[in-house]
Wavefront OBJ file of the C-alpha trace (Angstrom):
o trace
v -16.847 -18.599 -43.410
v -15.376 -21.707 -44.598
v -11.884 -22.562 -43.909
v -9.496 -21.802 -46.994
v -5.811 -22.706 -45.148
v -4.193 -26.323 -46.562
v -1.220 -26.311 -49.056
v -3.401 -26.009 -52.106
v -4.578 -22.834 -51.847
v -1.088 -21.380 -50.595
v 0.158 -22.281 -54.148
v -2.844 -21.350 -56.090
v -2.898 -18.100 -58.081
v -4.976 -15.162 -57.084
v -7.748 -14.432 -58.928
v -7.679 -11.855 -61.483
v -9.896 -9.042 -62.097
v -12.538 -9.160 -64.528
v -13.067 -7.291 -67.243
v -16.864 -5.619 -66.285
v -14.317 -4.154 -62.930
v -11.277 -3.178 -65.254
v -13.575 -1.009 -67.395
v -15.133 1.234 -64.276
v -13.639 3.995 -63.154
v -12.127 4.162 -59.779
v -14.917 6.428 -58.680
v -17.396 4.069 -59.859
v -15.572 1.212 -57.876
v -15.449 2.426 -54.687
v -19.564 3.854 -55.267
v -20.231 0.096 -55.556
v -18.483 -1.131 -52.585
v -19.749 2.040 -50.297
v -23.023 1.054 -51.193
v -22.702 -2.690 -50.148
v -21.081 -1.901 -46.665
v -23.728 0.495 -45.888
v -25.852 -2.559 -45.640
v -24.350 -4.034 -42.946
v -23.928 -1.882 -39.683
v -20.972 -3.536 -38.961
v -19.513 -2.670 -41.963
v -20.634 0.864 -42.801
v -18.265 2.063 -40.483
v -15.668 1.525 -43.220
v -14.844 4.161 -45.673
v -13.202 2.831 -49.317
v -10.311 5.038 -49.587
v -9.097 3.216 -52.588
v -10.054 0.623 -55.071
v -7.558 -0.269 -58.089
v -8.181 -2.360 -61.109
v -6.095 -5.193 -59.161
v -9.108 -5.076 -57.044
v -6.940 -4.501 -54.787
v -9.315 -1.940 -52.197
v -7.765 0.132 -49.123
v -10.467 0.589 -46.827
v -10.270 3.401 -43.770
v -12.117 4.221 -40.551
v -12.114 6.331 -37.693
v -13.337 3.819 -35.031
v -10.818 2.021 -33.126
v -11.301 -1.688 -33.712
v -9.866 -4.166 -30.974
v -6.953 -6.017 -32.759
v -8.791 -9.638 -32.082
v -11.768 -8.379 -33.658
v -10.115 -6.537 -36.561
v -8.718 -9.127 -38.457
v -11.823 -11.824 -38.601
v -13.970 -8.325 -39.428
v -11.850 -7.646 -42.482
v -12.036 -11.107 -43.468
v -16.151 -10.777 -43.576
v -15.863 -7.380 -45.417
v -13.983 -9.254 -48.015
v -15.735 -12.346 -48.314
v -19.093 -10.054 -48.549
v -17.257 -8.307 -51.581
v -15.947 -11.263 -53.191
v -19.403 -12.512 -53.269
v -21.523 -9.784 -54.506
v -19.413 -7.871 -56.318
v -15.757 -9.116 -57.467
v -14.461 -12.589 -57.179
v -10.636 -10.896 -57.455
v -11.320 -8.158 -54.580
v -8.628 -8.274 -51.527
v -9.216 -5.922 -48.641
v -6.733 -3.907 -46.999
v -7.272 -1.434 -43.811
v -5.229 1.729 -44.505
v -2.408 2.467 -41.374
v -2.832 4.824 -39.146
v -0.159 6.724 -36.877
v 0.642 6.748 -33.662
v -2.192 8.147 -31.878
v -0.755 8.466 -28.033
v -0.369 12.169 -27.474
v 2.269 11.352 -24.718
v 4.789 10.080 -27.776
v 3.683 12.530 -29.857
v 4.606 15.394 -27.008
v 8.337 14.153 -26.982
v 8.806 15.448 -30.588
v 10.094 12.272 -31.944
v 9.437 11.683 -35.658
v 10.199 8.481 -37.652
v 12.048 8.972 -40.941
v 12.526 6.562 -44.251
v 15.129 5.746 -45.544
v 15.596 5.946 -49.364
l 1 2 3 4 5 6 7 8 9 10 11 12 13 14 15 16 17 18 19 20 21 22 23 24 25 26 27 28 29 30 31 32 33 34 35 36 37 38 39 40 41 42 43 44 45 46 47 48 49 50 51 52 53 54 55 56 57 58 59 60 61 62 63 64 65 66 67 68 69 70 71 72 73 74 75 76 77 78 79 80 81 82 83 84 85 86 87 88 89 90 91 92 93 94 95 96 97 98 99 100 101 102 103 104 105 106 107 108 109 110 111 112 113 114
């Protein structure tokens, strides 16, 4: 992976989506992507849970994923998307809740405010 941190690319615009990505339906997006992570085995245990025309894709899995490892793993999901299928596509991992049954056994819930 070649190293893409110095000044110029922190001012440099995104990419935008092209119009061949704009044109497919979402189901049709995330069909795509599914179908290149399930070539990797490192991948495939990512499921798309979204993918807008942004190309902006949400990505979910079960598996817990040490938080060293999680990052630089996204970072080769994307780069393997950018380069096969959309120049534009940035990869985000869905959040998940609070999964320690001892917190969730005091009854404590976390509310927005709006």
């Amino acid at each position: 992976m070649k190293n893409l941190i110095n000044k110029d690319n922190a001012f440099a615009n995104s990419p935008e989506a092209g119009v061949e990505w704009k044109q497919k339906t979402e189901k049709e997006r995330i069909l795509i992507i599914e179908e290149k992570l399930k070539t990797n085995p490192k991948h495939s245990i990512f499921e798309v849970f979204n993918a807008n025309k942004d190309a902006q894709v949400i990505l979910k899995t079960e598996q817990s994923i040490l938080a060293k490892e999680r990052g630089l793993l996204l970072l080769e999901v994307e780069e393997v998307l950018k380069k096969s299928i959309e120049e534009a596509i940035t990869v985000w991992l869905e959040p998940i809740g609070d999964k320690s049954k001892l917190r969730n056994l005091r009854g404590i819930t976390i509310k927005s405010v709006e």
